[in-house]
DOMI-273961 format. One record per residue (C-alpha): residue in three letters; x, y, z; residue number from 1. Coordinates in pm, 1 decimal. Layout:
REM DOMI-273961
rest_px_py_pz_nr
Ala_X_Y_Z_NUM
...
REM end
This chain:
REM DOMI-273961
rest_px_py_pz_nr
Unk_-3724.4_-5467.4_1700.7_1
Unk_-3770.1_-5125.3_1823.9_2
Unk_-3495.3_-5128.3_2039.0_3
Unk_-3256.1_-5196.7_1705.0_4
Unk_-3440.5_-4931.1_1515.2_5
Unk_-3449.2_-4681.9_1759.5_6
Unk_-3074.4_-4733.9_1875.9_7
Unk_-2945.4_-4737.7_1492.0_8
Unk_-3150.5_-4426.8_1448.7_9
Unk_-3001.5_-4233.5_1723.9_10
Unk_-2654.9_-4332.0_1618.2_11
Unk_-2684.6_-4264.0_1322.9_12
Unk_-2813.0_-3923.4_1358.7_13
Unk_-2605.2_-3823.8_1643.8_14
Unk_-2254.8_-3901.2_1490.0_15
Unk_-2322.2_-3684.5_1191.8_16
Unk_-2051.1_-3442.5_1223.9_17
Unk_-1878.9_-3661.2_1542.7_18
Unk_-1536.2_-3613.4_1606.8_19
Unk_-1549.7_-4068.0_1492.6_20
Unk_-1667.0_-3922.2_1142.3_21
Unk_-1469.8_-3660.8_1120.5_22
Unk_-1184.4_-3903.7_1187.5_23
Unk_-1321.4_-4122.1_904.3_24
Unk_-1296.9_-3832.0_624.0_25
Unk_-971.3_-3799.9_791.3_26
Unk_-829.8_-4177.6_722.2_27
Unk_-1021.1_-4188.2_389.8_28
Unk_-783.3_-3903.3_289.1_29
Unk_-500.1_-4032.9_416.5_30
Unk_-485.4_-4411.3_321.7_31
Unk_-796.5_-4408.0_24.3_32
Unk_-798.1_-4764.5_89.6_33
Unk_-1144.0_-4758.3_162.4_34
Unk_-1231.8_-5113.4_262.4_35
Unk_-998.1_-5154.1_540.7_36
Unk_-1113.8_-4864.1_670.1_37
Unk_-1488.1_-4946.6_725.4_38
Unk_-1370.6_-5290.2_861.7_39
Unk_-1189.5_-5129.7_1076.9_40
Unk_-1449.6_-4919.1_1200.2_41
Unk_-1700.4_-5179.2_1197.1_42
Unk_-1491.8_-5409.9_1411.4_43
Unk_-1371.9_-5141.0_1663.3_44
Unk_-1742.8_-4993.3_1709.2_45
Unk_-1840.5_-5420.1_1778.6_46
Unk_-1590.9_-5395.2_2056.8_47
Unk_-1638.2_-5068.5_2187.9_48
Unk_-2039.8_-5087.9_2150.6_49
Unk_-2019.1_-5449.8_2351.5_50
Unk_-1882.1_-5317.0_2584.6_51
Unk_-2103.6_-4989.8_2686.1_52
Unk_-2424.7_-5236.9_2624.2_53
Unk_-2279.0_-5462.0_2866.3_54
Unk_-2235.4_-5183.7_3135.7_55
Unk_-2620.0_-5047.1_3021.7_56
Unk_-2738.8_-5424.7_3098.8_57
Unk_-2557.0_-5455.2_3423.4_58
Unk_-2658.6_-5104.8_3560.1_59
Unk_-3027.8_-5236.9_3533.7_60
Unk_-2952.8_-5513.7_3802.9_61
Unk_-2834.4_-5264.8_4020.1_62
Unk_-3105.0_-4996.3_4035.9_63
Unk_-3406.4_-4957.2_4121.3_64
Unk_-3675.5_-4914.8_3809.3_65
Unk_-3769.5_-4564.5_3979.6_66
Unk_-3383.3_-4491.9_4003.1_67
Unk_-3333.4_-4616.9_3662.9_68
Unk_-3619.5_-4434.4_3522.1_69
Unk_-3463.4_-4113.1_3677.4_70
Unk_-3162.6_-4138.0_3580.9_71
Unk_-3243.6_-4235.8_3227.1_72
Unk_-3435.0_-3968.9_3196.9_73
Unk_-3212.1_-3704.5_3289.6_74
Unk_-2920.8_-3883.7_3076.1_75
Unk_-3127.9_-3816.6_2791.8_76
Unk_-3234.1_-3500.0_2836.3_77
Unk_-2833.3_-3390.9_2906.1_78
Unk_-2773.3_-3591.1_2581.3_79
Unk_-2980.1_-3337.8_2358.2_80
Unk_-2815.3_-3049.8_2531.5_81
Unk_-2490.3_-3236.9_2446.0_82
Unk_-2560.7_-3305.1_2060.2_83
Unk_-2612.2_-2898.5_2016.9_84
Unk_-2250.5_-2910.3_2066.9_85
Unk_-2030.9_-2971.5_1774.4_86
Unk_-1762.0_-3211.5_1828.7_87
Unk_-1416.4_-3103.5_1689.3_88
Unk_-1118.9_-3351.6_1596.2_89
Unk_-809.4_-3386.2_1781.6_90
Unk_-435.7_-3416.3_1580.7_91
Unk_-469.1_-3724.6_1786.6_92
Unk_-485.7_-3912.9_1453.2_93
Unk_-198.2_-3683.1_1313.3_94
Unk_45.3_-3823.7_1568.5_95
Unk_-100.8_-4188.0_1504.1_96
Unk_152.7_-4400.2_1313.9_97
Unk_18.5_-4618.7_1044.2_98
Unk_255.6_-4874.5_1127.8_99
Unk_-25.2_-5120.3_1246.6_100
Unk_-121.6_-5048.1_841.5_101
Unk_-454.7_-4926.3_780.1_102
Unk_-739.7_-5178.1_927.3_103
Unk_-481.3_-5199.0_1283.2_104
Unk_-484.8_-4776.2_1254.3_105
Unk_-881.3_-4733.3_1211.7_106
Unk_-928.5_-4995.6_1454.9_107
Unk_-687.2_-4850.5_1709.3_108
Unk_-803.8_-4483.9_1695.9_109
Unk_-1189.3_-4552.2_1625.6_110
Unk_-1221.1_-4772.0_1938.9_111
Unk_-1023.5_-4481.5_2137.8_112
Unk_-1242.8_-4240.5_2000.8_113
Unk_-1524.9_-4340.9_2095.6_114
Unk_-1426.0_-4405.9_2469.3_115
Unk_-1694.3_-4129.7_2663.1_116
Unk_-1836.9_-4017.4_2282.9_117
Unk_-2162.4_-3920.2_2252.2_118
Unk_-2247.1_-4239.6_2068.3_119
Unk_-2066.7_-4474.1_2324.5_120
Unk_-2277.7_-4298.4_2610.8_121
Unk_-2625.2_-4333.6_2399.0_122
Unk_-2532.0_-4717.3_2376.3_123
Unk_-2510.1_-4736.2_2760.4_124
Unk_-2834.9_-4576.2_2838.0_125
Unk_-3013.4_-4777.3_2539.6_126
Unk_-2933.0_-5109.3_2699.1_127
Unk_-3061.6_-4993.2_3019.8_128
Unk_-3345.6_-4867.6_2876.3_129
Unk_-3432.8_-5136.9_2637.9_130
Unk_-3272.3_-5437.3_2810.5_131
Unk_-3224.0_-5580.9_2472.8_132
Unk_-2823.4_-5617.9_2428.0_133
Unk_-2805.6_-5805.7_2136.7_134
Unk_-3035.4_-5545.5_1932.3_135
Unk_-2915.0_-5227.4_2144.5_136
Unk_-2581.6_-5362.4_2001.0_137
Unk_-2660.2_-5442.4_1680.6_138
Unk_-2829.6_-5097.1_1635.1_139
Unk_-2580.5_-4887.1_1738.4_140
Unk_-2299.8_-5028.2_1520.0_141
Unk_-2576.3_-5030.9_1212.3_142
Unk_-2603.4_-4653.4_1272.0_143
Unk_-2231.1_-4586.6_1306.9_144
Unk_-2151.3_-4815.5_1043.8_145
Unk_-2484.0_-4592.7_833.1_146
Unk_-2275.2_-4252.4_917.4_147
Unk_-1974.1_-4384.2_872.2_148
Unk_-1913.3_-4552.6_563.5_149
Unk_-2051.1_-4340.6_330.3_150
Unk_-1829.1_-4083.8_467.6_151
Unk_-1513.6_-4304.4_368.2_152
Unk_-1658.5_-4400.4_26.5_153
Unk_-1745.2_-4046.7_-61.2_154
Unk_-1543.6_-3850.1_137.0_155
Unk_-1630.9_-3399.4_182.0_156
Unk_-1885.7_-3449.0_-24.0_157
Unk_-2106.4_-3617.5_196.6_158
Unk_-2035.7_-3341.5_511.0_159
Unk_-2160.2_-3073.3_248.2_160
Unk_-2487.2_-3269.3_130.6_161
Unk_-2640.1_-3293.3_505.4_162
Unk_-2676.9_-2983.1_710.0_163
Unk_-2511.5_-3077.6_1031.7_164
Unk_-2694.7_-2852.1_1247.6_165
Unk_-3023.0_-2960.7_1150.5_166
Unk_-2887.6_-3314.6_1214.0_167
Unk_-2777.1_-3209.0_1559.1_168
Unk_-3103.7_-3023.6_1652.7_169
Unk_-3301.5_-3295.7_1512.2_170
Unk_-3088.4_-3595.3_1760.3_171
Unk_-3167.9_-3330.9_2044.8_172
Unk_-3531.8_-3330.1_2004.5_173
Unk_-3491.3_-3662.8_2007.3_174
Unk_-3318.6_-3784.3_2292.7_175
Unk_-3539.0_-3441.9_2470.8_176
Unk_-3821.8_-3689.2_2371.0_177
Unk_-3674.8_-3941.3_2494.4_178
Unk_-3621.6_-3816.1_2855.3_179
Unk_-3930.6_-3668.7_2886.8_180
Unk_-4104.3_-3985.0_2790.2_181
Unk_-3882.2_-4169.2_3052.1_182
Unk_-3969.7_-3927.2_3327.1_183
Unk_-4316.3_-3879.9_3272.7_184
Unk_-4383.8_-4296.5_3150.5_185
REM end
């Protein structure tokens, strides 16, 4: 259980004001056809999220606990330095035709979008850490799908209610905490 709460926690918190959410005001403006949308986030952050736990599980069969805990640790600790940075969106989605229709477009430029993001990378080192895949998983699509959908439903309005700074300093003192606690544990 605290593998899925932590890893929808840390999701959740570090993709408020991701270039993925951004991209979700974005398609919510375009299409307003907001259920396809969040399906098709929700099925390309499955895929893409399987995928990084898988590679988080198989890196712990090839390293060494000490290595592991090393390397952990300083993942985390380059995470926090990495959420102080705010993510901008690409005209990536400008150039995207809609003529896979609106579920095939959200799909296709959520799951590229979050190839190397911050959240894809904090799924990896969860399911190393945790060696829980299933809830690593689960957790981290509960905590995109958490910043994610609301953004869709309600659009600018939700970017102005929540501070994003605060939300990034907040996920950096919390994946700091997290590679500290590796290291020193």
């Amino acid at each position: 259980m605290e593998a899925f709460l932590v890893s929808t926690g840390i999701v959740a918190l570090a993709e408020m004001g991701d270039k993925t959410q951004l991209l979700a005001l974005l398609l919510a403006a375009r299409f307003r056809k907001p259920w396809p949308i969040v399906l098709g986030i929700f099925v390309a952050t499955i895929a893409n999220h399987a995928m990084a736990g898988a590679l988080g599980a198989w890196v712990t069969t090839q390293l060494s606990p000490q290595a592991l805990r090393w390397i952990l640790g300083a993942s985390f600790i380059a995470m926090a330095v990495w959420m102080l940075i705010p993510d901008k969106l690409d005209d990536e989605a400008d150039r995207q035709s809609s003529r896979f229709g609106v579920f095939g477009t959200t799909v296709l430029m959520f799951f590229l979008a979050e190839m190397g993001d911050k959240t894809q990378i904090a799924t990896v080192m969860l399911a190393a850490r945790y060696e829980a895949y299933f809830a690593v998983v689960a957790g981290t699509t509960l905590g995109m799908m958490l910043a994610n959908a609301p953004v869709v439903w309600l659009g600018e309005r939700v970017t102005r209610l929540v501070p994003l700074r605060v939300v990034h300093i907040v996920s950096a003192l919390v994946f700091l905490c997290l590679g500290l606690f590796a290291l020193l544990g």
